[in-house]
DRENTORKOL-3810 file (N, C-alpha, C; in nm, 4 decimals):
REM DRENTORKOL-3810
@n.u->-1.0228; n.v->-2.8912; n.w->-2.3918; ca.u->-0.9410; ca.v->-2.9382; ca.w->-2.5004; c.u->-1.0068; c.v->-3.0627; c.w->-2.5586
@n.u->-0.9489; n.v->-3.2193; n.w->-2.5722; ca.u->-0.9979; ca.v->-3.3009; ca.w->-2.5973; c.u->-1.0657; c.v->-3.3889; c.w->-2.4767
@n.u->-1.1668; n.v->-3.4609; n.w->-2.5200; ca.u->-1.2061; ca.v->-3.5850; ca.w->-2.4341; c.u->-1.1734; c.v->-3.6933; c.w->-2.4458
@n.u->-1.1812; n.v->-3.7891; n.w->-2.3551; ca.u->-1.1299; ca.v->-3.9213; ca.w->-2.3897; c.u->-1.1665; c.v->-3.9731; c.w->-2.5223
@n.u->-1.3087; n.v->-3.9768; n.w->-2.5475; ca.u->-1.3296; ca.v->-4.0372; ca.w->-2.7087; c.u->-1.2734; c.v->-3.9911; c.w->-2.8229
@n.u->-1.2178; n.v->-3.8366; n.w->-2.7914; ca.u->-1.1827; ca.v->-3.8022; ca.w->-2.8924; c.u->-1.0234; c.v->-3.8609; c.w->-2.9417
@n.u->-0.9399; n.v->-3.8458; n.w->-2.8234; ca.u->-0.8544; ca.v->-3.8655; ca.w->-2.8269; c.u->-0.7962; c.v->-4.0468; c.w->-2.8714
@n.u->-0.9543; n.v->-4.1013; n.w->-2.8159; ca.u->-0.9195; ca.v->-4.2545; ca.w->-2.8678; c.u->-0.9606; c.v->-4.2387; c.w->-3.0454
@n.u->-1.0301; n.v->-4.1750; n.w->-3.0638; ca.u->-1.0836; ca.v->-4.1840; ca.w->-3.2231; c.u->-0.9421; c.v->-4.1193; c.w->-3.3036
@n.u->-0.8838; n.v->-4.0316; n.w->-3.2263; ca.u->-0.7894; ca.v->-4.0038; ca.w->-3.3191; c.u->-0.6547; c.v->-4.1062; c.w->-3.2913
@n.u->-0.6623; n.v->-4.2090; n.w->-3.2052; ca.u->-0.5178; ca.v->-4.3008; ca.w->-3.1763; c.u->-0.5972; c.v->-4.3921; c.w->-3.2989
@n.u->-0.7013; n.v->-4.4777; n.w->-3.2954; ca.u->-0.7422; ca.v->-4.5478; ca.w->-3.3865; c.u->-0.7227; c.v->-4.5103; c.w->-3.5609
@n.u->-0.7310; n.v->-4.3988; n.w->-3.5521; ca.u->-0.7174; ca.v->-4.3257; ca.w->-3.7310; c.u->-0.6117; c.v->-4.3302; c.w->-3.7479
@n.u->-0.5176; n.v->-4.2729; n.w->-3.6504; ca.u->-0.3463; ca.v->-4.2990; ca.w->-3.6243; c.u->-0.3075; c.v->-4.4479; c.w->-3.6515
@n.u->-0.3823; n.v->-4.4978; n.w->-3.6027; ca.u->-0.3326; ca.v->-4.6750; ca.w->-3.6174; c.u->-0.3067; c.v->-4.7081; c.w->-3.7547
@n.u->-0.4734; n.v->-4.6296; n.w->-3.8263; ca.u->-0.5584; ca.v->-4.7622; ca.w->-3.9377; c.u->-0.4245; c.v->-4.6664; c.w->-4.0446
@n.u->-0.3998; n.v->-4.5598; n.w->-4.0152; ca.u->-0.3148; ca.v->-4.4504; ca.w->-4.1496; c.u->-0.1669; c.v->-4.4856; c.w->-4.1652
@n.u->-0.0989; n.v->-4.5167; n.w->-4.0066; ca.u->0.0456; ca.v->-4.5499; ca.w->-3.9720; c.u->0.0539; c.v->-4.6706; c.w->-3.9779
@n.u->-0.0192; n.v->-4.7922; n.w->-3.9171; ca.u->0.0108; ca.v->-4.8954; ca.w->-3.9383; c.u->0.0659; c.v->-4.9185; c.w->-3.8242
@n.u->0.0967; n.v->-5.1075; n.w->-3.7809; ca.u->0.1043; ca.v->-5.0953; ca.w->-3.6505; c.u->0.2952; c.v->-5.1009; c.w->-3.6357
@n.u->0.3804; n.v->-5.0811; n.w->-3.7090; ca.u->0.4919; ca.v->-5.0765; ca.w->-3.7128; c.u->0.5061; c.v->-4.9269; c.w->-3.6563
@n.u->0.4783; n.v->-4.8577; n.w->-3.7646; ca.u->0.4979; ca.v->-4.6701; ca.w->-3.7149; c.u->0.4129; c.v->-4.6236; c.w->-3.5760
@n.u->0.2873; n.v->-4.6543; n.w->-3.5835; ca.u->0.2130; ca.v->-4.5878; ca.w->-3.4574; c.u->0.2491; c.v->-4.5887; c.w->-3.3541
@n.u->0.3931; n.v->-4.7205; n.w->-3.2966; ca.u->0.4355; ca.v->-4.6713; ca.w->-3.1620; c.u->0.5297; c.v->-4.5949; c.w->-3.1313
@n.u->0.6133; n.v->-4.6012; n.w->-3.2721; ca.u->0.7212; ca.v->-4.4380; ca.w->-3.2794; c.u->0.6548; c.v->-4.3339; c.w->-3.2678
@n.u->0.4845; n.v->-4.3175; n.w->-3.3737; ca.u->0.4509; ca.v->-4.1822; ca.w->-3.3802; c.u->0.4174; c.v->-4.1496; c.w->-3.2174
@n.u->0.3522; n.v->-4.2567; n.w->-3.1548; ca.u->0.2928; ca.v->-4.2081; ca.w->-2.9990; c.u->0.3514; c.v->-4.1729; c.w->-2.9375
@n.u->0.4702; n.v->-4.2268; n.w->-2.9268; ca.u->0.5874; ca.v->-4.1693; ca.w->-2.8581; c.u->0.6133; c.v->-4.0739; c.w->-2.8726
@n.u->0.6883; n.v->-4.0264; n.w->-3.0144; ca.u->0.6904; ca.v->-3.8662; ca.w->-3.0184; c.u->0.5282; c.v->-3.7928; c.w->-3.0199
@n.u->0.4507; n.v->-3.8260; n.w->-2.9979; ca.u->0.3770; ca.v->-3.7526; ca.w->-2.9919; c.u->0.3437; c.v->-3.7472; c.w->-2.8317
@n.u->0.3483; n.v->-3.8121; n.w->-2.7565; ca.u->0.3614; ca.v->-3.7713; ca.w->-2.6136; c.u->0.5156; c.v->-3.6980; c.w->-2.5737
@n.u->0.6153; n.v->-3.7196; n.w->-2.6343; ca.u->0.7163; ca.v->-3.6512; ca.w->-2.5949; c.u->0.7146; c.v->-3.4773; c.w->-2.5824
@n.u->0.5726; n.v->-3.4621; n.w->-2.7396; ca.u->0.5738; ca.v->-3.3291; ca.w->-2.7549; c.u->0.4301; c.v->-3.3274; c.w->-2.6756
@n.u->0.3731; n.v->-3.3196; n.w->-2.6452; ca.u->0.3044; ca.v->-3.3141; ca.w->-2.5746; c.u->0.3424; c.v->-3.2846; c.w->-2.4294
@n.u->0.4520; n.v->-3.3574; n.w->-2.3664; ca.u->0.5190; ca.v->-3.3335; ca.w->-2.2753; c.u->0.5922; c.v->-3.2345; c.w->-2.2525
@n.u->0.6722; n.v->-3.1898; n.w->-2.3571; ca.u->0.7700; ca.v->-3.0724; ca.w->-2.4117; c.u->0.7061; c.v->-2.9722; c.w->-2.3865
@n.u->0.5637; n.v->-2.9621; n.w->-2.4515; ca.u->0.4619; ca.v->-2.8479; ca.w->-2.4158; c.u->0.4237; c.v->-2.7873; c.w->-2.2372
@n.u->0.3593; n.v->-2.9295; n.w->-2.2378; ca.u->0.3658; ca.v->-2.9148; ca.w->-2.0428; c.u->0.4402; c.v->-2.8647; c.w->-2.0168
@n.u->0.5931; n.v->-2.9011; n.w->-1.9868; ca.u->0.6890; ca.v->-2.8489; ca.w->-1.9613; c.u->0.6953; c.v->-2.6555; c.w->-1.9644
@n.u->0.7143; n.v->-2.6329; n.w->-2.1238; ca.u->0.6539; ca.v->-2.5100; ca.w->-2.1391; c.u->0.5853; c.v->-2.3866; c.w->-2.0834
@n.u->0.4671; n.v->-2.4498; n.w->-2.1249; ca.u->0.3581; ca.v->-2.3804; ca.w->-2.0496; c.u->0.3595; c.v->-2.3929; c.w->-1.8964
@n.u->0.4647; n.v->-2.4475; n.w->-1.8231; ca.u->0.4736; ca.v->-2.4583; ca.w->-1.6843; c.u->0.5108; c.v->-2.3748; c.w->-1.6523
@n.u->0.6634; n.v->-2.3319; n.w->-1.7292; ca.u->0.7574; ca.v->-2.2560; ca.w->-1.7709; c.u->0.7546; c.v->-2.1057; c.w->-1.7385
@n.u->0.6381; n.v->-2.1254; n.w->-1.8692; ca.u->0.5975; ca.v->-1.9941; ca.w->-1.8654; c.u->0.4495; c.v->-1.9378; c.w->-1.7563
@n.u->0.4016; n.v->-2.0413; n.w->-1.7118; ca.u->0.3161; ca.v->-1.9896; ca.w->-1.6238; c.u->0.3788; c.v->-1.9808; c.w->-1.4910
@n.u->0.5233; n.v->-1.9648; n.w->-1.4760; ca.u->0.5703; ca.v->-1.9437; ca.w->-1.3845; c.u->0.6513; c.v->-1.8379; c.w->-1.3724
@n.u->0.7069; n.v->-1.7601; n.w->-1.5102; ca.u->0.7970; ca.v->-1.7225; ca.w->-1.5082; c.u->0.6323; c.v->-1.5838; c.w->-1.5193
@n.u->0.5448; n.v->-1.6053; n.w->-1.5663; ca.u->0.4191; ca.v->-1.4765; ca.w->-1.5285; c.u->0.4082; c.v->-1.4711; c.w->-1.3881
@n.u->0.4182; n.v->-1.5767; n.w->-1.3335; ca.u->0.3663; ca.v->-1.5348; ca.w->-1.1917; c.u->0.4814; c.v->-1.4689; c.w->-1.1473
@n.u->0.6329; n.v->-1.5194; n.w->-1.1576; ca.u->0.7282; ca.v->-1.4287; ca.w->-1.0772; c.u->0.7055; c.v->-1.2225; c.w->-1.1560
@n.u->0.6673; n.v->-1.2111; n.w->-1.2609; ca.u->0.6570; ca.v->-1.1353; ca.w->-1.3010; c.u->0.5427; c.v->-1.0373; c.w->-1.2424
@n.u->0.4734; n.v->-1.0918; n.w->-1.2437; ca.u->0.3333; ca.v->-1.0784; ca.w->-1.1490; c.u->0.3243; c.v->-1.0041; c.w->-1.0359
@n.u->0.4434; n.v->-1.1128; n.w->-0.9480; ca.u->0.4843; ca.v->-1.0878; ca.w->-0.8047; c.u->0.6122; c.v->-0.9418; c.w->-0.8459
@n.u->0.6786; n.v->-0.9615; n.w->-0.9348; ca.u->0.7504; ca.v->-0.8770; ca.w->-0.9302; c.u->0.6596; c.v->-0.6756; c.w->-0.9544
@n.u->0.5573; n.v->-0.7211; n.w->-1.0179; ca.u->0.5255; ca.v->-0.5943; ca.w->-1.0437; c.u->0.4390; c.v->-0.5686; c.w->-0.9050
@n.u->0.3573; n.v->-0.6303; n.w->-0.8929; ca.u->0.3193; ca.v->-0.6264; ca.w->-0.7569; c.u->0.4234; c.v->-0.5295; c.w->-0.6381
@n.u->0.4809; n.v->-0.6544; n.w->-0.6431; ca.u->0.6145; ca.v->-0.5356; ca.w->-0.5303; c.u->0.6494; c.v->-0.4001; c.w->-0.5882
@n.u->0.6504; n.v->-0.3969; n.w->-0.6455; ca.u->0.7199; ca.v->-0.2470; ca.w->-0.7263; c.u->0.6080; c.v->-0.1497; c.w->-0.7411
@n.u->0.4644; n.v->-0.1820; n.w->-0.7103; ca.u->0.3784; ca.v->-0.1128; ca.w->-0.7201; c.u->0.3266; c.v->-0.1151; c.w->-0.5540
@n.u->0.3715; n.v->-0.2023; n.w->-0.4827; ca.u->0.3636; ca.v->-0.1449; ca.w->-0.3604; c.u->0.4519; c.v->-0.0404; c.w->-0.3166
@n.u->0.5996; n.v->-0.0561; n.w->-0.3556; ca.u->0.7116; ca.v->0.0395; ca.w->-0.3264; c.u->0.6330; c.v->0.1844; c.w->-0.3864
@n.u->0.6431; n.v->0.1383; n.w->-0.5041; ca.u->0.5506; ca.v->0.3215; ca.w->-0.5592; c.u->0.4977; c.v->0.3823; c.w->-0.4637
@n.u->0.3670; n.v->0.2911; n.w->-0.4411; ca.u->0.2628; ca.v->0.2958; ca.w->-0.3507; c.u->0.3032; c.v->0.3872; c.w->-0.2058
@n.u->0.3987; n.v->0.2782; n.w->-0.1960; ca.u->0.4762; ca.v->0.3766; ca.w->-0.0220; c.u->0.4863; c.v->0.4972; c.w->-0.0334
@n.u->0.6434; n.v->0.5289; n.w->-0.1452; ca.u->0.6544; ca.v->0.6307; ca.w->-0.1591; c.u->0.5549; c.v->0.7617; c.w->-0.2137
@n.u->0.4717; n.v->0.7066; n.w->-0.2747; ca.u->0.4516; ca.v->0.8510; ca.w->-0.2918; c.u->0.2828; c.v->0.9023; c.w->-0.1599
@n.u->0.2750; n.v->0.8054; n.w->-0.0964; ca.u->0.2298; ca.v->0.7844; ca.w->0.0500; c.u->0.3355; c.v->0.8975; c.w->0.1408
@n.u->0.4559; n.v->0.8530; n.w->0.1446; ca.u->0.5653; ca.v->0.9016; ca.w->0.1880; c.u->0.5665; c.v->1.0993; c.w->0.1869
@n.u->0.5828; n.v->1.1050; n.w->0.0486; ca.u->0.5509; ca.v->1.2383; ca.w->-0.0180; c.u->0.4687; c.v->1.2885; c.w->0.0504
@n.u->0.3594; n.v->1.2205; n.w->-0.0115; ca.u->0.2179; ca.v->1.3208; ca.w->0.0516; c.u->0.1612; c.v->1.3335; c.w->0.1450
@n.u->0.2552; n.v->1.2298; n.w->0.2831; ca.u->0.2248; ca.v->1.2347; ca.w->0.4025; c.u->0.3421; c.v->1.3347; c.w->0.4704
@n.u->0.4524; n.v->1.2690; n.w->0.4440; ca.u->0.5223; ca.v->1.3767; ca.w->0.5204; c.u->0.5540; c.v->1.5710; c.w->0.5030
@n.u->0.4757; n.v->1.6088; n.w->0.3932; ca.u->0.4426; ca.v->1.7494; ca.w->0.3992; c.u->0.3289; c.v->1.7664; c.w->0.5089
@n.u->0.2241; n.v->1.6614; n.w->0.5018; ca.u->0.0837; ca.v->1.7266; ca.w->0.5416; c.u->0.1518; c.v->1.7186; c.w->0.7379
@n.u->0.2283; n.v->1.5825; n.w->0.7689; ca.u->0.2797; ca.v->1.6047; ca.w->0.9280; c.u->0.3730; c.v->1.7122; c.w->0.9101
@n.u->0.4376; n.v->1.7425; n.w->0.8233; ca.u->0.5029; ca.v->1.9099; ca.w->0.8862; c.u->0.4422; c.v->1.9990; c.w->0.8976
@n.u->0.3657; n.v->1.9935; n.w->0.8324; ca.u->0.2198; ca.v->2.1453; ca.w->0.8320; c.u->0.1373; c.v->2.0992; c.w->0.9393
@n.u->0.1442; n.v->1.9715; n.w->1.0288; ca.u->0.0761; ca.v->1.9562; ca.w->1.1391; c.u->0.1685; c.v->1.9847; c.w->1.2569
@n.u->0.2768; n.v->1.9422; n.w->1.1963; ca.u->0.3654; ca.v->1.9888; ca.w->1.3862; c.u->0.3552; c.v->2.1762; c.w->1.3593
@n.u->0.4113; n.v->2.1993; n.w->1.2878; ca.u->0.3821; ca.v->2.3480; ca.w->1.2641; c.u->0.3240; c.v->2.4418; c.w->1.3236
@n.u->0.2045; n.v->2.3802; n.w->1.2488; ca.u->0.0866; ca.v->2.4127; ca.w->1.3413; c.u->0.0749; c.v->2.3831; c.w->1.4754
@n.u->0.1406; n.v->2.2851; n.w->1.5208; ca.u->0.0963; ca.v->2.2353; ca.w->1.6674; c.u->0.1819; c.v->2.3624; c.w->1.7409
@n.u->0.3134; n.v->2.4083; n.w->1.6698; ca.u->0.3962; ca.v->2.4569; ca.w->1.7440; c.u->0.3946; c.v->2.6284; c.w->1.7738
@n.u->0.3082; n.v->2.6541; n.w->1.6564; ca.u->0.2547; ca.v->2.7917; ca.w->1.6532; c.u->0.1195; c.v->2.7911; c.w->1.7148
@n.u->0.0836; n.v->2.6746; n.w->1.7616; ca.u->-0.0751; ca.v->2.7399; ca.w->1.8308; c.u->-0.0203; c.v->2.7008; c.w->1.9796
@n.u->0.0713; n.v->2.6124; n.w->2.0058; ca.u->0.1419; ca.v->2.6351; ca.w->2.1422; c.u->0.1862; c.v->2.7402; c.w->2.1832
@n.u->0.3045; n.v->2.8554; n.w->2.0809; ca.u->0.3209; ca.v->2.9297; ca.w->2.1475; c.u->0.2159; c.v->3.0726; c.w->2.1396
@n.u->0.0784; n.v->3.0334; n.w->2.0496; ca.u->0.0049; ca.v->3.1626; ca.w->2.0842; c.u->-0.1138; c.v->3.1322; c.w->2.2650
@n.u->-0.1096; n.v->2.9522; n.w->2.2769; ca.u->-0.1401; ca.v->2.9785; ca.w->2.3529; c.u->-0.0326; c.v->3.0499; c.w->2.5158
@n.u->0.0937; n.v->2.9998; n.w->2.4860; ca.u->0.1670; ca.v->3.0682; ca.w->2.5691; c.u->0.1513; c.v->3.2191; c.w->2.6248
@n.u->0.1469; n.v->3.2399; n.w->2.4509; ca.u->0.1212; ca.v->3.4304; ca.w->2.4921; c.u->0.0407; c.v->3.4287; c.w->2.5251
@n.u->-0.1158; n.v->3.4053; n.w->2.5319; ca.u->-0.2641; ca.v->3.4573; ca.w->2.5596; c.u->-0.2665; c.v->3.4517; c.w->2.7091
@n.u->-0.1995; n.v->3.2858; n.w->2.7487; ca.u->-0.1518; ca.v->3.2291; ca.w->2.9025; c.u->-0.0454; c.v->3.3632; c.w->2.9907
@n.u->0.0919; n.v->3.3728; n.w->2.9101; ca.u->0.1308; ca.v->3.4830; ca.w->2.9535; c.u->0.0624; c.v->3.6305; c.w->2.9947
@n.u->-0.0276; n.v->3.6697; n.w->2.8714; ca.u->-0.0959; ca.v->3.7738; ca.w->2.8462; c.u->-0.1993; c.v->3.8203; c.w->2.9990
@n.u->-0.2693; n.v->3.6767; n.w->2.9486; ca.u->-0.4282; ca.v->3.6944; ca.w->3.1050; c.u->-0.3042; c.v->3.7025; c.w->3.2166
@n.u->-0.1832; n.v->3.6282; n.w->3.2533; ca.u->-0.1074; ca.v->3.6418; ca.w->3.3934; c.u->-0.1245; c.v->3.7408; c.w->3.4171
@n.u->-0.0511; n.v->3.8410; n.w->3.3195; ca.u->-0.0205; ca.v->3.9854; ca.w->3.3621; c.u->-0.1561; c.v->4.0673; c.w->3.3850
@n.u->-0.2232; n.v->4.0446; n.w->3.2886; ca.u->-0.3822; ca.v->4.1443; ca.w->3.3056; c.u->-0.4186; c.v->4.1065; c.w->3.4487
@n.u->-0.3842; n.v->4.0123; n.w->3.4906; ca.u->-0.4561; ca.v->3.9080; ca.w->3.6395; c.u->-0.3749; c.v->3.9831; c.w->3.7363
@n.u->-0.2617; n.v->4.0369; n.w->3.7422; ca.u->-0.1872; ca.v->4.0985; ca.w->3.8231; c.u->-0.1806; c.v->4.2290; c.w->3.8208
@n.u->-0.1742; n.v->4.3085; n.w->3.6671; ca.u->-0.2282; ca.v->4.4481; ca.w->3.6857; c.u->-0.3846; c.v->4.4783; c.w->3.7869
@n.u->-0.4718; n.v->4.3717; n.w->3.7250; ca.u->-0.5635; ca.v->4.4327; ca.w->3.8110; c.u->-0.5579; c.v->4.4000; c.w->3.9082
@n.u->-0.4935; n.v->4.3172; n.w->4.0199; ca.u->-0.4835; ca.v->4.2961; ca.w->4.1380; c.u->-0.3793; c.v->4.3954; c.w->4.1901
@n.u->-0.3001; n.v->4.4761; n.w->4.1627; ca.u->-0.2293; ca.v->4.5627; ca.w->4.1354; c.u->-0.3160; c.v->4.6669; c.w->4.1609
@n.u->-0.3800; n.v->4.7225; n.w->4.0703; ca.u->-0.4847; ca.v->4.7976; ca.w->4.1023; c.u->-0.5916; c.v->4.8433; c.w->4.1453
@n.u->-0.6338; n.v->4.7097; n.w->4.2000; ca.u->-0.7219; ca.v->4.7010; ca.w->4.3168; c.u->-0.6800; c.v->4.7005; c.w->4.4217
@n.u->-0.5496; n.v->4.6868; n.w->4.4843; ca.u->-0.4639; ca.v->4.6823; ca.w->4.5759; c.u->-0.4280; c.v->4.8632; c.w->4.5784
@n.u->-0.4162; n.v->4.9170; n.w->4.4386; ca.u->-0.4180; ca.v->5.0648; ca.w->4.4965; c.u->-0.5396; c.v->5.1802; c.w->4.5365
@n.u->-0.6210; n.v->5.0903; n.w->4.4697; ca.u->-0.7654; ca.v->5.1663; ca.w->4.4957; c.u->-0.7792; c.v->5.1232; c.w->4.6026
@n.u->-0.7727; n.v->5.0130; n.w->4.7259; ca.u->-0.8440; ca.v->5.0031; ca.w->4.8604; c.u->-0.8154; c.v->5.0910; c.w->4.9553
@n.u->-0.7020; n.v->5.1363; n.w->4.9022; ca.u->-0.6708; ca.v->5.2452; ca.w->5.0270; c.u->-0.7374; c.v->5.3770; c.w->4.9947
@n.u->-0.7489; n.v->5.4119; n.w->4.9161; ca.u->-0.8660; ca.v->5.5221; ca.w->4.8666; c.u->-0.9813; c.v->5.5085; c.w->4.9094
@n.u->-1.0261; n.v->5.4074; n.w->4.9050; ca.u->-1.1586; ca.v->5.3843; ca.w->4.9816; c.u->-1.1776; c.v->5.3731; c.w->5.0808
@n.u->-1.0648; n.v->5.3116; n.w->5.1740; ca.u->-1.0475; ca.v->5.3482; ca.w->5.3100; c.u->-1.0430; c.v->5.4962; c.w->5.3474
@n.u->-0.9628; n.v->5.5869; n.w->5.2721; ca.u->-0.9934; ca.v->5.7030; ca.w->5.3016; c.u->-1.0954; c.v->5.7860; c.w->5.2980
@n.u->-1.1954; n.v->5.7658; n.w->5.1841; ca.u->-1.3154; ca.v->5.8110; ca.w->5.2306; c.u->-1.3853; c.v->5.7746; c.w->5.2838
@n.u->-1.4133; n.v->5.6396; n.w->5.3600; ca.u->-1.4974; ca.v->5.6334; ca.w->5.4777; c.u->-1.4617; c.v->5.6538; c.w->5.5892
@n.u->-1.3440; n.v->5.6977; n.w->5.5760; ca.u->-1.3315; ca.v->5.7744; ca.w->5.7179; c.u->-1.3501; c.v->5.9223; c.w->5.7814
END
């Protein structure tokens, strides 16, 4: 914005134009508005940041949800799955039992056959 010299070159022009009766009313209001401004722009650089923060949050919430969405289909299609390849391993588990016992089953009826012909 301004620098010190500048700001003194323009109190001095202020002086030599106002005179020294007016120039301490004008300084005054002219720091008042100056101040008024600060104020302001405080104002409003605050009322951006809550805005800021506010969208922020609301774009994390989004964020969740649709996280939410697209996670909790893909874990149902994973338990799912977990629960249909459990019970095929059940059956295959069930399945070999029985094959494991037919043929012991049937090797249990063939030994005596073989006992009979070597005798």
């Amino acid at each position: 914005m301004f620098g010190f010299f500048e700001i003194l070159v323009l109190a001095i022009v202020a002086f030599l134009v106002l005179g020294p009766e007016e120039f301490p009313k004008a300084a005054r209001k002219f720091v008042r508005v100056i101040n008024s401004l600060k104020t302001t722009f405080l104002d409003l650089k605050t009322e951006m940041n809550e805005i800021k923060q506010e969208t922020e949050e609301s774009f994390f919430k989004v964020k969740e949800e649709i996280k939410e969405v697209v996670q909790k289909p893909i874990h149902d299609i994973s338990q799912e799955a977990k629960e249909q390849f459990s019970k095929v391993k059940e059956s295959v588990s069930s399945a070999t039992k029985n094959m494991t016992k037919k043929e012991e089953d049937f090797v249990s009826v063939e030994q005596p056959k073989e006992d009979e012909n070597n005798e």
